[in-house]
N, C-alpha and C positions, 0 to 999 in steps of 0.2 A: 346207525348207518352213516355213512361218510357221506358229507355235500359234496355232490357231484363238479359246482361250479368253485368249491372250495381251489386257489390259489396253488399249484405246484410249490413245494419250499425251493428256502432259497439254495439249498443245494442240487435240488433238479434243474434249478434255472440255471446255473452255473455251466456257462459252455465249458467241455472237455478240453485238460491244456495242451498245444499242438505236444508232440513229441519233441523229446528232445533231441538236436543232428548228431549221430554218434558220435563217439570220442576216436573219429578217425582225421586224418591231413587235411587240409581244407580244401573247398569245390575245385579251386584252382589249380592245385596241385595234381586231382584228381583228370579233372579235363588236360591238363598237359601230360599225361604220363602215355608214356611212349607205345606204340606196340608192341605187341611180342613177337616174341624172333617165331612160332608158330603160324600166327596170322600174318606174318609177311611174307612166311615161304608159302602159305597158302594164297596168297594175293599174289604172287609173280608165278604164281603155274596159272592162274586163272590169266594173267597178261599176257603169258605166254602161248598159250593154245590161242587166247580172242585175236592175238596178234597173226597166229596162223589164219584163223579163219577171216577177219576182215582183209586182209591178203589175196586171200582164194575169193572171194565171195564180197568183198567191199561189205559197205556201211547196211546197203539195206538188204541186199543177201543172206548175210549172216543173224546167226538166233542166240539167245541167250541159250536155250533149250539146249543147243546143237552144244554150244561152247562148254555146260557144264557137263551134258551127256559124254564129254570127249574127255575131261578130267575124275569121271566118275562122281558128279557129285549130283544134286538135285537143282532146277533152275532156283528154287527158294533160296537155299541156301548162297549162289550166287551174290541174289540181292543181297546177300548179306553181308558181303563185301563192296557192294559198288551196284548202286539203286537202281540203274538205268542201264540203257544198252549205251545210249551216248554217252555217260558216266564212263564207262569202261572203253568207246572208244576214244573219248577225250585220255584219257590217261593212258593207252597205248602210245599215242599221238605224242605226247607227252614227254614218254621215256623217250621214245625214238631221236625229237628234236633233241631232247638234255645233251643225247649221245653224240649226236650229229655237231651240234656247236660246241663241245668242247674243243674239236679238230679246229675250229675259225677262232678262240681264243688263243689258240700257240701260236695260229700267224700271224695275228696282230703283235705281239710280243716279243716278237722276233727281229733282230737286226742285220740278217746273212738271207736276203732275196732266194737265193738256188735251195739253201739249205730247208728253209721254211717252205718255201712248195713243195720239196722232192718230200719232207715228211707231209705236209697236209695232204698231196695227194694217197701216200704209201695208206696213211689214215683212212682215206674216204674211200679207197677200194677193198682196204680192210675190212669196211664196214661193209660194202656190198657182198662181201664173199662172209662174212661170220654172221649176218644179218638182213641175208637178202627180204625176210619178208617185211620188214620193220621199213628196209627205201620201198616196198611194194603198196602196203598200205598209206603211207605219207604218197606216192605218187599218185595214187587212185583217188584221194581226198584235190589234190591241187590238178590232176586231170578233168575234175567234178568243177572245178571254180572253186576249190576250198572254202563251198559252204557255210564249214564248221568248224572250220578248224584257220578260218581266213584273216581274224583278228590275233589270233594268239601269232603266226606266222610273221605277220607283221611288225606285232609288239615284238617278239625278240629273234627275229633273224636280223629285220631292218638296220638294229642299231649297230648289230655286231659286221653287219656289211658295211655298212658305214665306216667301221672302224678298219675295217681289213682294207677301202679303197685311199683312207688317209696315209696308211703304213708305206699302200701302192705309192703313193702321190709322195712320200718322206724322200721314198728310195729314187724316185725318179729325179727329183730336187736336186740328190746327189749324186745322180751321175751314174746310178746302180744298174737302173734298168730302163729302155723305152719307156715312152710316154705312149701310152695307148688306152683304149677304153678300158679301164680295171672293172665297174661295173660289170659289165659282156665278159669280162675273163674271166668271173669267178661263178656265171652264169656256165661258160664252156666247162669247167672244169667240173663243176658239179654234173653237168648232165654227161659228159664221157664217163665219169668215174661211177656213175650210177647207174647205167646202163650195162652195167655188169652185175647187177641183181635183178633189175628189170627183165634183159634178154640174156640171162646167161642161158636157158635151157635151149634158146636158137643157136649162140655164140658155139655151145657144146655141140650140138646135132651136126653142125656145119665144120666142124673141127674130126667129126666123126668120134667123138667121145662121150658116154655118158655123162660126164660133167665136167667144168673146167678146174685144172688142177693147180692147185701152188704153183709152176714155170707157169700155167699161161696168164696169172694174175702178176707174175712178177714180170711177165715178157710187155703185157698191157702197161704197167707202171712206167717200165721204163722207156716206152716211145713215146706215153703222157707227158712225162717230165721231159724229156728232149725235146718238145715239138714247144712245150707251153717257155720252158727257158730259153730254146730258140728265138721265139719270138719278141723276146722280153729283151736280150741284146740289145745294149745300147748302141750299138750302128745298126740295127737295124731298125730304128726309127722312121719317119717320116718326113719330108719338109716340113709340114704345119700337120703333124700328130692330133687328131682328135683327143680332148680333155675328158677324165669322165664325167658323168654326170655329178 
């Protein structure tokens, strides 16, 4: 009979050796490798409908339920692109701004005053008429006190305002344009231009049309630009012009 308290050998004592990491790329390699072109067209139809519905229905309105119910897929699977509902409206938020400040990197850049507005603004009503709901969620977030989305706004609109009222301040130095609050003007110009995704379905009703058409996006452009370069005329400056801030 075998003793019971007889010693396991030393092969039983011997811990099992971890396995070996396959003979594949290293972790690094692995964690950087890109997505696939599948999982990203399914991540911008998931951006695309949440972008609808945070639109219609803002932040707390809106469901994850509703958003994948509306692309056909299951809310699990959802998460499975993006954990949270804030997740996914951080990153609508996201796109929108990316798209929005690239229009304020060309005017800082720029060295022709008329030429640079008449395109940022042609840009930022573009964007209201090919992307109306994209200004509609980003207005309802900064209508709210941009709760959530209040830091990110700051960190990169801030600096690139910054940079477009230096441009302002170059061209004034030389003689290009009035001296006037640049600050406020790039305030004005954003909210006329955006107000054509905001209220276009009044703008249209009020027009008697179901929706506003190419002329009445290019007729709004070009009193925008008249009215903002008007004012920019270096005789028509002030005695003691306000600096901006």
């Amino acid at each position: 009979m075998t003793d019971a308290r007889q010693p396991p050998s030393a092969s039983a004592r011997r811990r099992p050796e971890a396995p070996s990491p396959p003979a594949t790329a290293p972790a690094a390699d692995t964690a950087a490798k890109a997505p696939t072109a599948s999982r990203l067209l399914k991540e911008q139809g998931i951006l695309t409908e949440a972008e609808n519905h945070f639109a219609q229905f803002g932040f707390e309105g809106a469901s994850l339920e509703n958003i994948a119910a509306a692309i056909g897929i299951s809310r699990h699977n959802l998460l499975y692109y993006f954990p949270n509902k804030e997740a996914l409206y951080q990153r609508v938020l996201d796109d929108v701004l990316t798209q929005w400040l690239a229009g304020m990197e060309d005017l800082s850049h720029s060295d022709d005053p008329q030429q640079a507005l008449r395109r940022y603004i042609r840009a930022k009503l573009r964007y209201s008429r090919e992307r109306p709901n994209g200004a509609k969620v980003f207005t309802k977030e900064v209508i709210a006190g941009a709760p959530r989305y209040g830091k990110a706004i700051a960190a990169r609109v801030g600096p690139l305002l910054k940079a477009e009222v230096r441009t302002f301040e170059r061209w004034a130095r030389e003689g290009r344009i009035a001296r006037v609050n640049f600050t406020h003007l790039m305030f004005i110009i954003w909210s006329v231009t955006q107000a054509y995704a905001e209220q276009e379905a009044q703008f249209a009703l009020l027009l008697g049309k179901p929706a506003l058409t190419e002329r009445d996006y290019g007729k709004a452009e070009e009193l925008i630009c008249r009215m903002v370069i008007k004012a920019l005329e270096p005789d028509a400056a002030l005695d003691n012009p306000p600096r901006a801030d």
